[in-house]
PyMOL CGO cylinders between C-alpha atoms (Angstrom):
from pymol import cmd
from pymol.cgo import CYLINDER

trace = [
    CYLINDER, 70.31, 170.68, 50.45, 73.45, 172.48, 50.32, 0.3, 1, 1, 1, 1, 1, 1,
    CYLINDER, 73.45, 172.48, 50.32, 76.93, 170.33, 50.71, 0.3, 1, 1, 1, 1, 1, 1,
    CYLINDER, 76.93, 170.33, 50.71, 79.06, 171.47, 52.92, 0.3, 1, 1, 1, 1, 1, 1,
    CYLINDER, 79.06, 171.47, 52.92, 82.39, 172.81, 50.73, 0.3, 1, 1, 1, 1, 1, 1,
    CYLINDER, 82.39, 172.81, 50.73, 86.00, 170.73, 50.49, 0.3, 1, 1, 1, 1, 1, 1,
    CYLINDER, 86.00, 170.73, 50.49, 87.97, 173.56, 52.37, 0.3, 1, 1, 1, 1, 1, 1,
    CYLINDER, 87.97, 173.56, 52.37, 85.73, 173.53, 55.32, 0.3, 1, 1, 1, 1, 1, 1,
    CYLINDER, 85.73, 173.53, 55.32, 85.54, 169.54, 55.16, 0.3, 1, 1, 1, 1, 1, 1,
    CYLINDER, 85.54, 169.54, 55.16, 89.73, 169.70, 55.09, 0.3, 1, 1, 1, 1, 1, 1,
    CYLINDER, 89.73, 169.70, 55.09, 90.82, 172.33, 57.51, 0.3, 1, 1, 1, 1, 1, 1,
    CYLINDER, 90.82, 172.33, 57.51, 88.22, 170.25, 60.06, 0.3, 1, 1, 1, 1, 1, 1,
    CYLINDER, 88.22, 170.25, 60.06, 90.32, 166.85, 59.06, 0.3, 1, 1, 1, 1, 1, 1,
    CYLINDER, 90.32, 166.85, 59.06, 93.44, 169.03, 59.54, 0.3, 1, 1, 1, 1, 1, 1,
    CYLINDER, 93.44, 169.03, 59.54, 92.24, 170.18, 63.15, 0.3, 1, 1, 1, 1, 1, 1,
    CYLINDER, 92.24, 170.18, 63.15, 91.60, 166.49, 64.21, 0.3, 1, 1, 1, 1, 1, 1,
    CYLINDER, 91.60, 166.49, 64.21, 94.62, 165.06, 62.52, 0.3, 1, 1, 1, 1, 1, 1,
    CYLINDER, 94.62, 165.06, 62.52, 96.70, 167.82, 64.99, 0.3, 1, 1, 1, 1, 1, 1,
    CYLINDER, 96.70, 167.82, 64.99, 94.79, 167.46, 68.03, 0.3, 1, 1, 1, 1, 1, 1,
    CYLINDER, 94.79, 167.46, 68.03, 95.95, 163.19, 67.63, 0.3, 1, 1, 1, 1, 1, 1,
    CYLINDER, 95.95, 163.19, 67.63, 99.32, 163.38, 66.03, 0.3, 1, 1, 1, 1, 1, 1,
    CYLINDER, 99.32, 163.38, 66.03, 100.98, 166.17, 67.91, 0.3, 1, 1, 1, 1, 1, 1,
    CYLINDER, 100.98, 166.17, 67.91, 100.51, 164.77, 71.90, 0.3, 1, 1, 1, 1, 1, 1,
    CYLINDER, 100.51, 164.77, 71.90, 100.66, 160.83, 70.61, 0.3, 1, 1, 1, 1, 1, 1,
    CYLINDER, 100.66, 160.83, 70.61, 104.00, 161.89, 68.85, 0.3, 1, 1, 1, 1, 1, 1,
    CYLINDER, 104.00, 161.89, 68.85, 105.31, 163.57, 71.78, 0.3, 1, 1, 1, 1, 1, 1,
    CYLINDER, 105.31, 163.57, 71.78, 104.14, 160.66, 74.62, 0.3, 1, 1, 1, 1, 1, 1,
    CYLINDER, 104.14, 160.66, 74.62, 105.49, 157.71, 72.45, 0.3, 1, 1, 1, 1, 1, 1,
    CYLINDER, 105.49, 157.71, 72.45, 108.41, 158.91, 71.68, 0.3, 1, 1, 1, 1, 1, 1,
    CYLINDER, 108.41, 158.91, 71.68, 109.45, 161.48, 73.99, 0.3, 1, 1, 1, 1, 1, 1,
    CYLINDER, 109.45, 161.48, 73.99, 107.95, 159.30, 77.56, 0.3, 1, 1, 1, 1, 1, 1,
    CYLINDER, 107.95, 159.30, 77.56, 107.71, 155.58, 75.89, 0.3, 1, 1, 1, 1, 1, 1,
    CYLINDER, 107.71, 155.58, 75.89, 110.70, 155.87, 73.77, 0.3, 1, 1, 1, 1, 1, 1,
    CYLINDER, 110.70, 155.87, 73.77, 109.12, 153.95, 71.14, 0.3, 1, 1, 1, 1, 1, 1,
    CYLINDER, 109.12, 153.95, 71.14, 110.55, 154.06, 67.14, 0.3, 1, 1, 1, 1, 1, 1,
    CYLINDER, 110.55, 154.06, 67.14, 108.81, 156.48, 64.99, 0.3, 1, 1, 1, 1, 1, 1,
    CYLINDER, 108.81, 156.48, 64.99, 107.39, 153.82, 62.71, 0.3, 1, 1, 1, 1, 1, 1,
    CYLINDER, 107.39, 153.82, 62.71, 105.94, 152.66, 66.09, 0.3, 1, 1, 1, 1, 1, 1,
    CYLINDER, 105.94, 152.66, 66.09, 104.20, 156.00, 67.56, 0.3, 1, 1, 1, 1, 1, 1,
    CYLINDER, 104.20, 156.00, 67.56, 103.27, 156.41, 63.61, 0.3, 1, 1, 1, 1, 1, 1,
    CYLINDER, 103.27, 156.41, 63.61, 101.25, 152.98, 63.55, 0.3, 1, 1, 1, 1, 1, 1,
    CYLINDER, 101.25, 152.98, 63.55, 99.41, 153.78, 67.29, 0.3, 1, 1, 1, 1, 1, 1,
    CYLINDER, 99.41, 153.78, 67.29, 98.59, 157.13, 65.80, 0.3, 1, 1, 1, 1, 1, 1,
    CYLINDER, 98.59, 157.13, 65.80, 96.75, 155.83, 62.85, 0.3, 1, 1, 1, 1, 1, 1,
    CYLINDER, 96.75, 155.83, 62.85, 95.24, 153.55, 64.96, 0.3, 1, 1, 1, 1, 1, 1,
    CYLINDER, 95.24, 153.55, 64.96, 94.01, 156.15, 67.52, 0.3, 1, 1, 1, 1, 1, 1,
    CYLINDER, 94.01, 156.15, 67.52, 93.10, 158.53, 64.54, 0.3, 1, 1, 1, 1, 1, 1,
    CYLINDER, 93.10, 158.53, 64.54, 90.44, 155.97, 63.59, 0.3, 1, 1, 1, 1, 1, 1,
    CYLINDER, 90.44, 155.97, 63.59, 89.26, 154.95, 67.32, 0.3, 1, 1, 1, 1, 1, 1,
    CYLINDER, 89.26, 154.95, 67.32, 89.05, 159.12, 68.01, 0.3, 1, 1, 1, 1, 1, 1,
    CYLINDER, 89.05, 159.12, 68.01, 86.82, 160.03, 65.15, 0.3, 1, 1, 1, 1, 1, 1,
    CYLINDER, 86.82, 160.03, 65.15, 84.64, 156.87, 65.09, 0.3, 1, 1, 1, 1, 1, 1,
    CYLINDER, 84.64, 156.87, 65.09, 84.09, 157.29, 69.09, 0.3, 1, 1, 1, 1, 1, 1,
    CYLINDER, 84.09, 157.29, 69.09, 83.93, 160.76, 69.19, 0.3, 1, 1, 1, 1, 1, 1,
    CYLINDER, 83.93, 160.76, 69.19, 81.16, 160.94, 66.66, 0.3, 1, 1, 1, 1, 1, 1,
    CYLINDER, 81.16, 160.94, 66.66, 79.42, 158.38, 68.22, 0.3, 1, 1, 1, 1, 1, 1,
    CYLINDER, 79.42, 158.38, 68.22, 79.06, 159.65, 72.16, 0.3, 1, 1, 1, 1, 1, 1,
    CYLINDER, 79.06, 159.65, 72.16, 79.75, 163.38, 71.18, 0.3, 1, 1, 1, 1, 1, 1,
    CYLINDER, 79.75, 163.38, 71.18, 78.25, 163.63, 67.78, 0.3, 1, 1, 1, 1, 1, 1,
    CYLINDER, 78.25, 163.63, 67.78, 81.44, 165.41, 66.57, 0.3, 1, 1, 1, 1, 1, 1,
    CYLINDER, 81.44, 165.41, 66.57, 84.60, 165.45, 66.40, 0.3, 1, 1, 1, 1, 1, 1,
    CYLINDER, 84.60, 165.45, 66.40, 86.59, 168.49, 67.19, 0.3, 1, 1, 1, 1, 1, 1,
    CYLINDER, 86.59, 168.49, 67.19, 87.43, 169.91, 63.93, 0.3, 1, 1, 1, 1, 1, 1,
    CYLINDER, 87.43, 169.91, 63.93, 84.10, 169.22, 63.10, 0.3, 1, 1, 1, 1, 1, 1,
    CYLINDER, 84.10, 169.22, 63.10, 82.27, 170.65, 66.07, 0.3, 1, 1, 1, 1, 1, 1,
    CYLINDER, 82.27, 170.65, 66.07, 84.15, 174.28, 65.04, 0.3, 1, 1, 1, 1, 1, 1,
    CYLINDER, 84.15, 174.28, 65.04, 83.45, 173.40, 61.29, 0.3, 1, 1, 1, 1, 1, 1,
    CYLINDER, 83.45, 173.40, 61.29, 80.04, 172.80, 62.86, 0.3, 1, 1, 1, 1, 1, 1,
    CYLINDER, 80.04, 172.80, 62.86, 79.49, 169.82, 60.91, 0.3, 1, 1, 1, 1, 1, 1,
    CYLINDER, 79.49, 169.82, 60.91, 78.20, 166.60, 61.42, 0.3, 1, 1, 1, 1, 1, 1,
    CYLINDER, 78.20, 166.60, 61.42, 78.23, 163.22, 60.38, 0.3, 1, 1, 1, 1, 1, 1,
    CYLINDER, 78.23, 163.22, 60.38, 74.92, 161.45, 59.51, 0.3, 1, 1, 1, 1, 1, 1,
    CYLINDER, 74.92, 161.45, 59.51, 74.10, 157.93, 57.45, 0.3, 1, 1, 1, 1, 1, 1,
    CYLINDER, 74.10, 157.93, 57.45, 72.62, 158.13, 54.39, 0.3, 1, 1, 1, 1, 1, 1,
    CYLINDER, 72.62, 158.13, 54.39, 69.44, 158.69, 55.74, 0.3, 1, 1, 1, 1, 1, 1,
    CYLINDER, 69.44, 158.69, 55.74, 70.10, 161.28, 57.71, 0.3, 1, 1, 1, 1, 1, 1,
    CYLINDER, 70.10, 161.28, 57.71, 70.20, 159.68, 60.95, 0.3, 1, 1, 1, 1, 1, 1,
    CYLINDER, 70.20, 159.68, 60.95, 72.56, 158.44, 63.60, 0.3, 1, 1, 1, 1, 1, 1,
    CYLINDER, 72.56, 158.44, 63.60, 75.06, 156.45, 62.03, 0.3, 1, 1, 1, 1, 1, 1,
    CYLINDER, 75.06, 156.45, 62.03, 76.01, 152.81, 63.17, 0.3, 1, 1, 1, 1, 1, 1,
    CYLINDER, 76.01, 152.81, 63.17, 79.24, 152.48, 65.33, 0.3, 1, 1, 1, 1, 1, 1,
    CYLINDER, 79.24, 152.48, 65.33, 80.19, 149.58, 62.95, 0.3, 1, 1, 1, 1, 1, 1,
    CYLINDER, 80.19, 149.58, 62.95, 80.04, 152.18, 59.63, 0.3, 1, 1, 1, 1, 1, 1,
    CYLINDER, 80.04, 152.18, 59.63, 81.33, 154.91, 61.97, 0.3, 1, 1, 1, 1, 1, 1,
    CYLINDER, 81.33, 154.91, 61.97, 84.51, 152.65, 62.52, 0.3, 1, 1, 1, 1, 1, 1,
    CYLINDER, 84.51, 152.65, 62.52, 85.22, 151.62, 58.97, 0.3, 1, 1, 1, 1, 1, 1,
    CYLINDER, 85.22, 151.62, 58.97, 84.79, 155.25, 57.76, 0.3, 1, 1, 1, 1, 1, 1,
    CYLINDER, 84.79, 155.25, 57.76, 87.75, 155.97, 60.11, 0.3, 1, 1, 1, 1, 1, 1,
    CYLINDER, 87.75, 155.97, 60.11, 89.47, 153.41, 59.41, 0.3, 1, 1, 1, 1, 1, 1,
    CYLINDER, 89.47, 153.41, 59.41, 89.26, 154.35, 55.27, 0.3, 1, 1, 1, 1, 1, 1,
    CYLINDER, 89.26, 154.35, 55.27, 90.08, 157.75, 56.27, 0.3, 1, 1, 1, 1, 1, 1,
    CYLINDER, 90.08, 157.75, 56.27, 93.37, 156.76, 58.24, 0.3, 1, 1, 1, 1, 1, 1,
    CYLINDER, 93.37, 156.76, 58.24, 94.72, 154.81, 55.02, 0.3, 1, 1, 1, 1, 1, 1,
    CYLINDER, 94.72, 154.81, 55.02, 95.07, 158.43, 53.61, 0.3, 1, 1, 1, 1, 1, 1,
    CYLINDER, 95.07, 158.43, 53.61, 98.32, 158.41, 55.89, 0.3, 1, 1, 1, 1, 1, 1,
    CYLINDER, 98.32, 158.41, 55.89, 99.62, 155.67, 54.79, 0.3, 1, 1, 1, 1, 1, 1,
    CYLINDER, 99.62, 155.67, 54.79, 103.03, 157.56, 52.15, 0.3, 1, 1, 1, 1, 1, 1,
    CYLINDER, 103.03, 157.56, 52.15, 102.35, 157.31, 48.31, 0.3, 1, 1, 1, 1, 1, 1,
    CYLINDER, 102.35, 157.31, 48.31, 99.55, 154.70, 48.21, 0.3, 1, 1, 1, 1, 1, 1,
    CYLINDER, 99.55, 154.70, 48.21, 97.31, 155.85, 50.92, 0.3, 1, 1, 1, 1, 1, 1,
    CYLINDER, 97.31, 155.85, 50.92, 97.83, 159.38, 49.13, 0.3, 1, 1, 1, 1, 1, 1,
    CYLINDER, 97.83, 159.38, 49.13, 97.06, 158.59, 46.07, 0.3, 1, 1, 1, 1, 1, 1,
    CYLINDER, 97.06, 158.59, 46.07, 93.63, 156.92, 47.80, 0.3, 1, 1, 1, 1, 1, 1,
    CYLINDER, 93.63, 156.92, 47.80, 93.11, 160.43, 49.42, 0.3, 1, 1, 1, 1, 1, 1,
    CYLINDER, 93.11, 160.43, 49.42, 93.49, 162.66, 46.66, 0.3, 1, 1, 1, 1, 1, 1,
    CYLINDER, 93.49, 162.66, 46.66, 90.82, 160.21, 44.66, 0.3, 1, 1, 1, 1, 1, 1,
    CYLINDER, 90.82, 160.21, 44.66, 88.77, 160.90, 47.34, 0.3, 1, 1, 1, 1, 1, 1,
    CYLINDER, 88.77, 160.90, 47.34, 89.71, 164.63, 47.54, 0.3, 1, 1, 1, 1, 1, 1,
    CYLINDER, 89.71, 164.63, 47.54, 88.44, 164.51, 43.92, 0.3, 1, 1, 1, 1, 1, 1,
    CYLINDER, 88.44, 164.51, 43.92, 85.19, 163.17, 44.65, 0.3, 1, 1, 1, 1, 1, 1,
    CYLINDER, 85.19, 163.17, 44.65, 84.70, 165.55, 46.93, 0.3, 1, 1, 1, 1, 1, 1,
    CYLINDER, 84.70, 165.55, 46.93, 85.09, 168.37, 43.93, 0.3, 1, 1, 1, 1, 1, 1,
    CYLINDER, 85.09, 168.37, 43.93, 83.05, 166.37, 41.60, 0.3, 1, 1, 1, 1, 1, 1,
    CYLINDER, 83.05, 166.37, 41.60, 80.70, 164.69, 42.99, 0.3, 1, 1, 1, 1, 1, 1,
    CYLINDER, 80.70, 164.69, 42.99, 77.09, 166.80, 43.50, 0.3, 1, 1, 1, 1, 1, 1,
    CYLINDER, 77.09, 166.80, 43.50, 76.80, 165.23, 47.21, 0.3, 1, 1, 1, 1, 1, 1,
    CYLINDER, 76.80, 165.23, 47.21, 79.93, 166.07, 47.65, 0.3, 1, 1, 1, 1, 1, 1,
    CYLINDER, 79.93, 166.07, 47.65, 80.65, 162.29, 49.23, 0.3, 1, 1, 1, 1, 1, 1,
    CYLINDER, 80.65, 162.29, 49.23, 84.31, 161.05, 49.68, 0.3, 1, 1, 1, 1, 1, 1,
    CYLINDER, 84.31, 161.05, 49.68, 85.34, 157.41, 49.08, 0.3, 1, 1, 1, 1, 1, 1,
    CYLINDER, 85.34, 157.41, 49.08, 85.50, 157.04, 53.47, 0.3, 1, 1, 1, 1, 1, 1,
    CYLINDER, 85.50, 157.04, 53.47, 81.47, 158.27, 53.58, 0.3, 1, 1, 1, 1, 1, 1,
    CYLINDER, 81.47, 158.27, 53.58, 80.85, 155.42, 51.21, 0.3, 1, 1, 1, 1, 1, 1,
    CYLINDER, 80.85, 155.42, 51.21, 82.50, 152.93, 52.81, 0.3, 1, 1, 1, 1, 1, 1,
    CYLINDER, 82.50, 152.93, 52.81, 80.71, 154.11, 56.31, 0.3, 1, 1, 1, 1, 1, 1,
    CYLINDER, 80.71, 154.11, 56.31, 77.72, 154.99, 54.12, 0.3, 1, 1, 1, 1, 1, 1,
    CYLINDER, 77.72, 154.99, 54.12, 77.46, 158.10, 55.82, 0.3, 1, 1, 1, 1, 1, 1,
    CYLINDER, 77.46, 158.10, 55.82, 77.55, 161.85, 54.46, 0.3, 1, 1, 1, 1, 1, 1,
    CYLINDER, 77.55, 161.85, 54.46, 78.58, 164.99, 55.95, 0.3, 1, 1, 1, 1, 1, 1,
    CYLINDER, 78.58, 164.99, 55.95, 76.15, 168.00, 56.39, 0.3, 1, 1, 1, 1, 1, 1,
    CYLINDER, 76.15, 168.00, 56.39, 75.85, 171.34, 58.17, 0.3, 1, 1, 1, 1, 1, 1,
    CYLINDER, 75.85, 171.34, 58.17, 74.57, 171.24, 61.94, 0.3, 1, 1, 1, 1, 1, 1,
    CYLINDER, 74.57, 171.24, 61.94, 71.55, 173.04, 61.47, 0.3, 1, 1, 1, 1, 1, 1,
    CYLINDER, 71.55, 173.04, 61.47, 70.39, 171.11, 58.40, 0.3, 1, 1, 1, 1, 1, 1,
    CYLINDER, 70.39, 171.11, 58.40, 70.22, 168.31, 61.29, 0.3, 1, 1, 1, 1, 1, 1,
    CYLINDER, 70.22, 168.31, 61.29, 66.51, 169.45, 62.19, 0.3, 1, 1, 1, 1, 1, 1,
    CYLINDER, 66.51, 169.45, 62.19, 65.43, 169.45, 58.64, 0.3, 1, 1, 1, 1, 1, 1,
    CYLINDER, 65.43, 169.45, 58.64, 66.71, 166.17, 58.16, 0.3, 1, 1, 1, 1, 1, 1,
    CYLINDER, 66.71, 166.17, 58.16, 64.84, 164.66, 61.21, 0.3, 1, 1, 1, 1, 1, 1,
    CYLINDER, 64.84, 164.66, 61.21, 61.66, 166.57, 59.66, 0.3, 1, 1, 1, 1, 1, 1,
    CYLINDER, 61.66, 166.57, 59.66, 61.83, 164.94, 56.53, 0.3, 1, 1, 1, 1, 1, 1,
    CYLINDER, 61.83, 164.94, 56.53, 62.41, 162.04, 57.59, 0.3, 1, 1, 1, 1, 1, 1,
    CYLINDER, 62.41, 162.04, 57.59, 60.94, 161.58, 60.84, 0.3, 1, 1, 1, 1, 1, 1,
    CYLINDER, 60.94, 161.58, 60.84, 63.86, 160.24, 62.48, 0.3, 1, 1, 1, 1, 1, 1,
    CYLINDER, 63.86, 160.24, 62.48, 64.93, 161.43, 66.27, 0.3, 1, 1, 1, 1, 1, 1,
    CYLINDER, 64.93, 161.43, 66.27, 68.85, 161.28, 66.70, 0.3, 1, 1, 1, 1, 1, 1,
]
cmd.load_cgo(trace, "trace")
């Protein structure tokens, strides 16, 4: 089964990242009035909620739905809210300055290396990122119904 590549994988994270961070930005601090450490914090926080809910009622998020991508559990099936949550959450520590970037360009790295092309957030979620129409042959294989 063919992974899908790092680029696509990062230009969808980039469209997601932009689709939070640029109207959060703009409400907190431009209608709330809140510090920027403030609106920074409820971003990361809403970057997580976004992609784990998104992915779990939509089946995408929307970088992903134009990389047409999808998220699956090691299995191949429908992830578990729980996993889908703590893979967001992983992934929002790659904002965090100097440490959290370090932890992202590990997992950047993995992504290069690594044959199944897994990143150190689909571990922690246990989940793996494939192609949308590679969803039917993964329900064939393994009999599951998403």
């Amino acid at each position: 089964m063919r992974k899908p590549g790092v680029v696509l994988r990062t230009l969808c994270g980039a469209v997601d990242f932009l689709v939070i961070m640029i109207p959060i930005q703009f409400i907190m601090m431009g209608i709330f009035q809140v510090s920027t450490n403030q609106a920074d914090f409820f971003f990361k926080l809403l970057f997580a909620v976004y992609g784990a809910m998104m992915t779990e009622y939509c089946g995408v998020t929307l970088g992903k739905f134009f990389g047409k991508l999808r998220v699956v559990d090691n299995n191949g099936g429908k992830p578990v809210l729980l996993y889908l949550g703590l893979r967001e959450l992983a992934k929002s520590l790659y904002l965090i300055p100097y440490i959290g970037w370090g932890i992202g360009l590990v997992s950047f790295i993995m992504m290069l290396t690594r044959k199944d092309g897994r990143a150190l957030h689909d571990f922690i979620g246990n989940t793996r990122i494939v192609y949308s129409w590679q969803l039917a042959e993964l329900e064939d294989k393994n009999g599951l119904d998403e």
